[in-house]
C-alpha positions in Angstrom: 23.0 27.2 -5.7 19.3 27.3 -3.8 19.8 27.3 -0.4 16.8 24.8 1.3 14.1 25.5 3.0 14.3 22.9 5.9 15.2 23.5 8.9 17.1 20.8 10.9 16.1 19.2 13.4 17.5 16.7 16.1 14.6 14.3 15.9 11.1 14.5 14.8 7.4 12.6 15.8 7.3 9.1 13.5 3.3 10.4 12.5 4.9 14.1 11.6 7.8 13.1 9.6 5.7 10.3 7.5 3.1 12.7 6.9 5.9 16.2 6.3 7.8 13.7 4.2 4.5 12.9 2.0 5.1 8.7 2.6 1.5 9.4 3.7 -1.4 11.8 2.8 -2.6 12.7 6.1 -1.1 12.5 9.3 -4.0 10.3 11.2 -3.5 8.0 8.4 0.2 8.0 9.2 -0.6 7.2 12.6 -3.0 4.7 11.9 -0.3 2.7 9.9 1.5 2.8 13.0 -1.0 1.9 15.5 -2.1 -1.1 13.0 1.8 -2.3 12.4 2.7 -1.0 8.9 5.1 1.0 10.5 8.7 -0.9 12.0 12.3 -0.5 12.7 14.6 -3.8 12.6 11.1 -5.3 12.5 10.1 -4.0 15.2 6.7 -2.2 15.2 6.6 1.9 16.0 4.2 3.9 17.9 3.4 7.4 16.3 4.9 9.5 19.2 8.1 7.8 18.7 11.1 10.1 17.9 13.3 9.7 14.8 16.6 10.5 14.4 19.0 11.4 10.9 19.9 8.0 9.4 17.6 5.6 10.6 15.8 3.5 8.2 12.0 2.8 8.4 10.4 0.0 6.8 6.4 1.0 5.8 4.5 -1.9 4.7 1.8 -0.6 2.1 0.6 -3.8 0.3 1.8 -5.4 -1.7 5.2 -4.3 -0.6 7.2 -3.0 2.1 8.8 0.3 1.7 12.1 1.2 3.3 13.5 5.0 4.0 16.8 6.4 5.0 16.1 9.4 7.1 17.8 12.3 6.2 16.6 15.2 7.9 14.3 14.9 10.9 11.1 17.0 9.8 7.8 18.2 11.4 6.3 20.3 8.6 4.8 19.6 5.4 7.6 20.3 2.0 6.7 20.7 -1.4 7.2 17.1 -3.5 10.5 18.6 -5.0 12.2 18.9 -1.5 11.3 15.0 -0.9 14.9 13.9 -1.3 16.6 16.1 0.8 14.1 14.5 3.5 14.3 10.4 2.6 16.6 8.1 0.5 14.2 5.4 -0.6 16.3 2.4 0.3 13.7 -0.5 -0.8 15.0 -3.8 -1.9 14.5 -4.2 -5.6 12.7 -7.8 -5.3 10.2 -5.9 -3.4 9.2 -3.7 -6.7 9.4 -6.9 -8.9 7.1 -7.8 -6.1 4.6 -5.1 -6.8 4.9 -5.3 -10.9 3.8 -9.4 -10.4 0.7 -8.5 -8.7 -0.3 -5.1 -11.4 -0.4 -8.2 -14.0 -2.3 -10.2 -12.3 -4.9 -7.5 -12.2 -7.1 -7.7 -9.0 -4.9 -5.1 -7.0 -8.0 -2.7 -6.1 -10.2 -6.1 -6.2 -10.2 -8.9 -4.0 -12.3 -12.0 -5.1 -15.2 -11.9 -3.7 -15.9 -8.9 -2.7 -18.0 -6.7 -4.3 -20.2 -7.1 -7.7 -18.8 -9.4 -10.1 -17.0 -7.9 -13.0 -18.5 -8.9 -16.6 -15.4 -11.6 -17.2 -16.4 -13.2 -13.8 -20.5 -13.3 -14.2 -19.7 -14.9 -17.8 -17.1 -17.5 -16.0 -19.8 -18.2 -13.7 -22.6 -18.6 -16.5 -20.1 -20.6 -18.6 -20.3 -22.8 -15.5 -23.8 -23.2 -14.8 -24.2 -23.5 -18.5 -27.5 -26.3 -19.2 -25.4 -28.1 -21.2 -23.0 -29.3 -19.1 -25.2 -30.8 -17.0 -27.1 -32.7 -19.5 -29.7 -31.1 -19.1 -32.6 -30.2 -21.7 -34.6 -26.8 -22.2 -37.4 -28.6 -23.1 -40.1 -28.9 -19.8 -42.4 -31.3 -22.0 -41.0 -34.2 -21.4 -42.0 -34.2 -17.9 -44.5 -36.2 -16.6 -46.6 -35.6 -13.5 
């Protein structure tokens, strides 16, 4: 057997571990999920410098679904993705994926409406609607009389 590389630890900062256990890229992102409310315990919301102990489970809200993790070892330092499950049991409610799989098919995850330059489906949507035609309206200018 491979003996781990972690070392154990009582507790560990809620920005550290998040980070260490690769739940998030970079720490100040970790601790902005905090500071903004992604982050809670028994739904209450976590500040970054709070401790974490072994076997407490965090809930991380990364939309469209809320994560939750088991803690397993309380760490402070980055580990290699293959070490991730000595570190966290993910503990997330299965509706919660079924969650996530409903909103890939619907298709505008990286897109909300509205925002941003309309893709060719919507600007022929929209031209479909503005169409003359439906208006009753003619092409033909000559028939008006000024």
């Amino acid at each position: 057997m491979t003996e781990s590389k972690l070392k154990y630890q009582e507790s560990a900062r809620l920005d550290k571990w998040l980070w260490a256990a690769r739940i998030f890229k970079t720490r100040s992102i970790a601790a902005d999920a905090c500071k903004n409310g992604r982050v809670t315990k028994d739904g209450t919301t976590l500040k970054p410098s709070r401790s974490v102990k072994v076997g407490e489970i965090i809930s991380v809200k990364k939309p469209p679904i809320t994560y939750s993790f088991k803690i397993l070892n309380a760490i402070e330092s980055r580990i290699g993705a293959k070490l991730v499950p000595e570190v966290l049991e993910n503990v997330t409610d299965p509706k919660q994926y079924e969650l996530l799989e409903m909103s890939r098919i619907s298709g505008f995850i990286d897109r909300q409406k509205g925002t941003g330059r309309p893709t060719k489906k919507d600007r022929r949507a929209m031209e479909a609607f503005t169409e003359p035609a439906l208006f009753g309206w003619e092409d033909d200018d000559d028939d008006l009389d000024f």
